[in-house]
C-alpha positions in Angstrom: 3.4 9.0 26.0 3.3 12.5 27.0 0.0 14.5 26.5 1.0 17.2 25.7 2.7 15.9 21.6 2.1 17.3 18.8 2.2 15.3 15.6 1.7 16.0 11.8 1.2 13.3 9.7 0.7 13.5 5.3 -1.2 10.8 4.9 -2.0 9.9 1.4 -5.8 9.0 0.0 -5.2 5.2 0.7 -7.3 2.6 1.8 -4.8 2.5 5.3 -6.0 5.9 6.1 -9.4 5.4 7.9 -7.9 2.7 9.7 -5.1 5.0 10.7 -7.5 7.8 11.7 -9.4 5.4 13.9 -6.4 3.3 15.1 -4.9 7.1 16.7 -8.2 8.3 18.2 -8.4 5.1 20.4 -5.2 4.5 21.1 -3.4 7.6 21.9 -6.6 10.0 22.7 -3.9 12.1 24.7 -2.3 12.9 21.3 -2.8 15.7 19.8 -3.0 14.9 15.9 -2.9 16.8 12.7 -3.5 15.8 9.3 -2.9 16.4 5.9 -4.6 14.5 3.6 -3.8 14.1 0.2 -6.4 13.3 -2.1 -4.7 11.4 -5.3 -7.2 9.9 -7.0 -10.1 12.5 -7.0 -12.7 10.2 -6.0 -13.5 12.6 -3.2 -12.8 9.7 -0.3 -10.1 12.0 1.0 -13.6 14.9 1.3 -15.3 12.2 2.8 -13.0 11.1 5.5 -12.1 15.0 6.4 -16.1 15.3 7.2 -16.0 12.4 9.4 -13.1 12.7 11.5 -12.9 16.9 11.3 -14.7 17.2 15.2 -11.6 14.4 16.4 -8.6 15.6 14.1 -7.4 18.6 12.7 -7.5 17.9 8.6 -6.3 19.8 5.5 -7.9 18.0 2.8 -4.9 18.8 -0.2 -5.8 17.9 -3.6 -2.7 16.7 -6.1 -4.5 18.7 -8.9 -4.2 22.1 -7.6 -0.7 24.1 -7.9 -2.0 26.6 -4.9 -2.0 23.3 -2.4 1.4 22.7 -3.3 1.9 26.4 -1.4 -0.2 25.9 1.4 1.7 22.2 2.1 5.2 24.4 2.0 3.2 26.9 4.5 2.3 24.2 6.9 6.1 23.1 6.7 7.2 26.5 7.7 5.3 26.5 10.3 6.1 23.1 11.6 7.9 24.1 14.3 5.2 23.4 16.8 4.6 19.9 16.0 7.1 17.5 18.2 7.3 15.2 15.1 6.3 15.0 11.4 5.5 11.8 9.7 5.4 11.1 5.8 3.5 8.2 5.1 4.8 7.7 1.8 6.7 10.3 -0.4 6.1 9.5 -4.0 3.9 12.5 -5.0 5.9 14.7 -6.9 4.8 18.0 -5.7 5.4 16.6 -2.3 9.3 15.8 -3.0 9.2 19.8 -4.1 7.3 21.3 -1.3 10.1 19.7 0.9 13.2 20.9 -1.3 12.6 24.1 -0.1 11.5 22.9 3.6 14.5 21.0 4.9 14.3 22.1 8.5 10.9 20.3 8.5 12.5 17.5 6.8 15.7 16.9 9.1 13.0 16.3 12.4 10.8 14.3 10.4 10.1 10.7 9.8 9.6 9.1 6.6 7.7 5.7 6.2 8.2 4.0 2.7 5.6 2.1 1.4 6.5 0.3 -1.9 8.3 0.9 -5.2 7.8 4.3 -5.7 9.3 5.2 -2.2 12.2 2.8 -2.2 13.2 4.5 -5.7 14.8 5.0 -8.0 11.7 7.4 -8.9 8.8 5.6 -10.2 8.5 6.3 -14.2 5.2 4.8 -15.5 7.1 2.5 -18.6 4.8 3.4 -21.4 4.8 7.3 -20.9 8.6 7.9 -22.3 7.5 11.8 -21.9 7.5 11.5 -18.1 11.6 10.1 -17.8 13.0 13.9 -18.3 10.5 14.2 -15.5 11.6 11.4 -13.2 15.8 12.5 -13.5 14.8 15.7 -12.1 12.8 14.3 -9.5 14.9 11.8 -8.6 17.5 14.5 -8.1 15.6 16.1 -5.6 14.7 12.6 -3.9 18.6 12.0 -3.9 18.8 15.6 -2.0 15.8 15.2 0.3 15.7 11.4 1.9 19.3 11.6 3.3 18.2 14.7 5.6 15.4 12.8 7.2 15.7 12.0 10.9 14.5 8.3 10.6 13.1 5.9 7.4 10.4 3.6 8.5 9.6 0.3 6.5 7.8 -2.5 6.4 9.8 -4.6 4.3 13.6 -4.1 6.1 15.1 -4.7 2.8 13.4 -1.3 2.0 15.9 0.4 4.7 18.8 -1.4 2.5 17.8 -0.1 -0.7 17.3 3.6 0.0 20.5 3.5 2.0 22.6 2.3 -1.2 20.7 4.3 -3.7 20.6 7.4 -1.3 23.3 6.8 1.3 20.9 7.4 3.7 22.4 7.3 7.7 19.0 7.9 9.5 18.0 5.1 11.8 15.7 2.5 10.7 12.2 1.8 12.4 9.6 -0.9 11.8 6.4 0.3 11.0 3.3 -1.4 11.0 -0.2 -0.4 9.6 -3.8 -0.9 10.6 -5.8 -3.1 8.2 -9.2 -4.9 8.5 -7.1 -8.3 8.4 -5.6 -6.9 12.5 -9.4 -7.5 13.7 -10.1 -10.8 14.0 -14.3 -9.3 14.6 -13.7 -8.8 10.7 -13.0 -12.3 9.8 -15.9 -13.6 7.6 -15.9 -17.1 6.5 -16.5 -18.1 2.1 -19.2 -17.9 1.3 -21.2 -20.9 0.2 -20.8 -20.8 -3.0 -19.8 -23.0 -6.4 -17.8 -19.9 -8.5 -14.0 -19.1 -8.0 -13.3 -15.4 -6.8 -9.8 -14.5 -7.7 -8.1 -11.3 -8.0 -5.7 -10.5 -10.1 -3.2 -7.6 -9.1 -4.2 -4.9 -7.3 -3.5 -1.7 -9.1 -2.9 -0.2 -13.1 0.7 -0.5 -13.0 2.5 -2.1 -15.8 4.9 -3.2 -13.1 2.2 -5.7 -11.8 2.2 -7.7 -14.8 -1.5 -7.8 -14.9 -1.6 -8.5 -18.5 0.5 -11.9 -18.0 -1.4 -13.4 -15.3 -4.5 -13.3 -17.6 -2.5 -14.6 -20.5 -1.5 -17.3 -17.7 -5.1 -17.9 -16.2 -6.7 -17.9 -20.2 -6.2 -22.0 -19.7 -9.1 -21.9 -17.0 -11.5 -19.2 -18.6 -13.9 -22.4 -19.4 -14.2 -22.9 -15.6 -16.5 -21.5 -13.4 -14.3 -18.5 -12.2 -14.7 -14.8 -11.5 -11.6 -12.7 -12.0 -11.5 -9.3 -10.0 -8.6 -6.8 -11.3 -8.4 -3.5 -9.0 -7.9 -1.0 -11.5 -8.4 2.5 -9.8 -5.1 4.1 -9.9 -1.9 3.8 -11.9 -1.1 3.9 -16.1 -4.7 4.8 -17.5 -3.3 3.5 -20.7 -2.4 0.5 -19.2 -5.9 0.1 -17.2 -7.3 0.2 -20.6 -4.7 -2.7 -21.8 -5.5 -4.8 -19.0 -9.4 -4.1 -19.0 -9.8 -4.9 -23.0 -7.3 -8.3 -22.4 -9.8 -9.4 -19.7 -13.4 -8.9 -21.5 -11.7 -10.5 -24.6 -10.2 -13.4 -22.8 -13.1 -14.0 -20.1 -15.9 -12.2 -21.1 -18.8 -11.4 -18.5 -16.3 -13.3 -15.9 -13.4 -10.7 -15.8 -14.8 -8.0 -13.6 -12.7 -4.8 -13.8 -12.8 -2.4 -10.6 -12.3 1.1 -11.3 -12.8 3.5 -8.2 -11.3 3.5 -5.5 -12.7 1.5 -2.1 -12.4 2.5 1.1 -11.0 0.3 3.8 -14.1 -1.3 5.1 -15.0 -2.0 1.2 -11.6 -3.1 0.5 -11.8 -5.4 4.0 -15.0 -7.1 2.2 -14.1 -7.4 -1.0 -10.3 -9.2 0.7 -12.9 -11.7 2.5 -14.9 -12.8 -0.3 -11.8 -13.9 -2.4 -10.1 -17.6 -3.1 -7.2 -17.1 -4.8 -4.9 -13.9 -5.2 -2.4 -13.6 -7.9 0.6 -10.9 -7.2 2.9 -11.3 -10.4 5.1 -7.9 -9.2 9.2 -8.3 -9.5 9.3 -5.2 -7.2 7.5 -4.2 -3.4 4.0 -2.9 -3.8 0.7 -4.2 -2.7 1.5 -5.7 0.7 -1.8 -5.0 2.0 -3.0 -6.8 -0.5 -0.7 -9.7 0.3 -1.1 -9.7 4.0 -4.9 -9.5 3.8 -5.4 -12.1 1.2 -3.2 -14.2 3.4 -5.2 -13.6 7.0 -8.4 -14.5 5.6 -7.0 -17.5 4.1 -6.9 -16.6 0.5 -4.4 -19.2 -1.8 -2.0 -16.9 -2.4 0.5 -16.7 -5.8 3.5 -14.6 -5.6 6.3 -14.2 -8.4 9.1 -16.0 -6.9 11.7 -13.6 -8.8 10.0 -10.8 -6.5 11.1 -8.9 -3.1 7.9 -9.8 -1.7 8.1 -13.7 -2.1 11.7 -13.3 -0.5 10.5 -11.4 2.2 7.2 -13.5 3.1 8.6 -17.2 3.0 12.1 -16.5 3.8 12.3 -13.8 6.4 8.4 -14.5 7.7 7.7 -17.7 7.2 4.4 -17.9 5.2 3.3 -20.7 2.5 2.2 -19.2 -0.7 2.6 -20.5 -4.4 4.1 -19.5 -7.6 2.8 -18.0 -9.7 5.5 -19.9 -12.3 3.8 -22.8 -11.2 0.2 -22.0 -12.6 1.0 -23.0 -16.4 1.8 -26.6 -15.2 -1.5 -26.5 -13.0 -4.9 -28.2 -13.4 -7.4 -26.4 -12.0 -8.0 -28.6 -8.9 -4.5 -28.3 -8.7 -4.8 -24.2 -8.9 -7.6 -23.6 -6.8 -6.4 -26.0 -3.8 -5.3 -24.8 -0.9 -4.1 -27.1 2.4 -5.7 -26.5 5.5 -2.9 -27.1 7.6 -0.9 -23.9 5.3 -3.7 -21.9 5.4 -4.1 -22.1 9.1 -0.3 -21.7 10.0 -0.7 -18.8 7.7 -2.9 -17.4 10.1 -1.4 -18.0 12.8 1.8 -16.0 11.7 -0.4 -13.0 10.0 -2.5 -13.1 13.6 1.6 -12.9 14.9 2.2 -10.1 12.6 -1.0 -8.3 13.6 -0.6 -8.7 17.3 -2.1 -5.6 19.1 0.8 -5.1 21.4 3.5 -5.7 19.3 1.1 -2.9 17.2 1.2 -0.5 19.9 5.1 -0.6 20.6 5.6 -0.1 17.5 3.9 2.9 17.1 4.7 4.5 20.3 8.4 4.3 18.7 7.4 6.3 15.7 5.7 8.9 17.6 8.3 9.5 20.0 10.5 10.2 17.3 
C-alpha cells in the first residue's frame, strides 16, 4: 500500500474501536490515519481512547449531544478533499445522515460499512417511542438520497448488500469487511473457569427488537437452578432497559445481573470468556460480535431461527448453534449441554473466519478504495 494515503474514518464509540485503532497502527504504520470519533453513549470511552491514541492518530472526539459538532463534522467533509478515501463505519446517527446531505462530494468517494439493523434500514424507529416515526420518514428520506451516492457498501453479512440495494437501489460495488475483535487473538483465549454456576447472557443491548423480555419469560423455568443471567443493557430504548431490568429482578432476583455502561473491548473480551450459554432472540442483524465471540470461545450458542443471523451462520458459514424455540421443550441438562465435537468445529470455522491474512486482504481492499 502506498505511504503516502490518506484516510478518514467516523468510527462510532463501539467496543470495535480500540481494536480498530490498534489493528491500523500495526498493520499499516505507513498509513496515514484520521479519526473522528463519535461518542454515543456519553460514557466518556470515546475521551478516553482519543487520550491514548492522540500521539499515533489524528482524533476529533464528536459528541452526539452537541448541535455545534454536527458543523464541525460538515467542516471536516468540506474539506475532505485531501484524504484518498473516507470510510463510515456505520451510518445510523442521525445527525450524521444530515451532515452528509449537504456533503455529497464527500459522500460519492467514500465508503460505507453497514453494521446491523439500523444501517441496512429502513431507518431504525425505537417501537415504543411513536413520537420519533415523523422523525424516522424524514430520515429515511435523506438515507434514500444519501446511500445510492456512495462509492462502495461494505458488509459483513452479504445479505446486508441485498437489502440496501432493493430498499435503496443502491449500484455501488460490494466489499467484505471484516472487524478486529478479542475472539481474532487466539493469546485472548481463556479457558471456564472452575466453577459450579451457569453464566449466560441474555441479549446484548436495550432494544425492543432483541426480545430480551421473552428470553427471560423463556428461561423463568430454570430460575430455581444455579444460574447467573448477564443482560448488556448500556445503549438502546431506556424505557425498554427499565422493562427488561424490572422483568429480570422479579423473575431471578439477585441472579439476573443487569449491565448498564458501556465496556470497552478488552472488558467486553473478558466478560465474552467467562460465559456458557448466549441467548440472541433478534428477527433482524445486530449483535454479530456478540455472536461471533460467544462462538470462538466456545459459548452454547441460541439463535432465533426466524432470524438473518441464524440463516447466515448455519447456512452460508457453517456453524452449530441452537434454537432458541427449542429452550421451552428443554431440561436444563438438556439447555446447558454443549458437544465437544460442535464446539470445537465451531472454532475451527470462527479461527477460519478470523484468519490474519484473509484479515489483511481484506482490509487492504477497503483502503485502497
Amino acid at each position: 500500500m502506498s505511504k503516502d494515503k490518506k484516510i478518514l474514518h467516523i468510527f462510532p464509540e463501539s467496543m470495535q474501536l480500540e481494536q480498530f485503532l490498534i489493528y491500523m497502527k500495526e498493520k499499516y504504520p505507513q498509513v496515514e490515519h484520521d479519526f473522528i470519533i463519535i461518542d454515543i453513549g456519553g460514557s466518556g470511552e470515546a475521551t478516553r481512547i482519543k487520550e491514548h491514541f492522540y500521539e499515533i492518530f489524528k482524533i476529533t472526539n464528536i459528541s452526539t449531544f452537541k448541535p455545534t459538532d454536527a458543523l464541525v463534522l460538515c467542516k471536516r467533509l468540506r474539506d475532505s478533499k485531501a484524504y484518498d478515501n473516507i470510510i463510515f463505519h456505520s451510518l445510523y446517527l442521525n445527525y450524521l445522515l444530515l451532515a452528509l446531505f449537504f456533503n455529497k462530494k464527500a459522500v460519492r468517494r467514500a465508503t460505507f460499512i453497514i453494521w446491523g439493523v439500523q444501517d441496512a434500514g429502513p431507518f431504525f424507529v425505537p417501537e415504543t417511542k411513536s413520537k420519533y416515526k415523523i422523525a424516522g420518514w424524514f430520515y429515511e428520506k435523506l438515507r434514500s438520497v444519501i446511500i445510492p451516492e456512495f462509492k462502495y457498501i461494505g458488509t459483513v453479512l452479504d445479505a446486508d448488500y441485498d437489502k440496501v440495494k432493493k430498499l435503496y437501489g443502491v449500484t455501488a460495488a460490494n466489499k467484505k469487511c471484516k472487524y478486529m475483535l478479542g475472539a481474532f487473538n487466539n493469546k485472548e483465549q481463556a479457558e471456564k473457569k472452575n466453577r459450579k454456576h451457569i453464566n449466560i447472557q441474555a441479549g446484548h443491548s436495550g432494544y425492543k427488537v432483541t426480545s430480551t423480555l421473552e428470553t427471560l419469560d423463556t428461561l423463568s423455568k430454570f430460575k430455581d437452578e444455579d444460574i447467573r443471567i448477564f443482560s448488556p443493557l448500556s445503549y438502546g430504548d431506556e424505557k425498554y432497559i427499565q422493562e427488561v431490568i424490572k422483568k429480570g429482578k422479579e423473575i431471578f432476583g439477585k441472579k439476573f445481573i443487569p449491565i448498564t455502561k458501556q465496556m470497552s473491548g478488552t472488558n467486553f473480551i473478558k466478560f465474552i470468556s467467562s460465559m456458557d450459554i448466549y441467548i440472541h432472540n433478534a428477527l433482524v442483524q445486530m449483535g454479530l460480535a456478540n455472536v461471533f465471540t460467544n462462538i470462538a470461545y466456545r459459548s452454547k450458542v441460541y439463535l432465533n431461527a426466524e432470524g438473518a443471523v441464524y440463516d447466515e451462520y448455519t447456512n452460508i458459514w457453517g456453524y452449530t448453534v441452537s434454537k432458541v424455540s427449542d429452550i421451552r421443550e428443554q431440561s436444563f441438562e438438556e439447555f446447558i449441554y454443549l458437544c465437544p465435537e460442535e464446539a470445537e468445529k465451531n472454532k475451527l470455522i470462527s479461527d477460519y473466519h478470523g484468519d490474519a491474512e484473509d484479515m489483511k486482504a481484506v482490509w487492504d481492499n477497503l483502503l485502497e478504495s
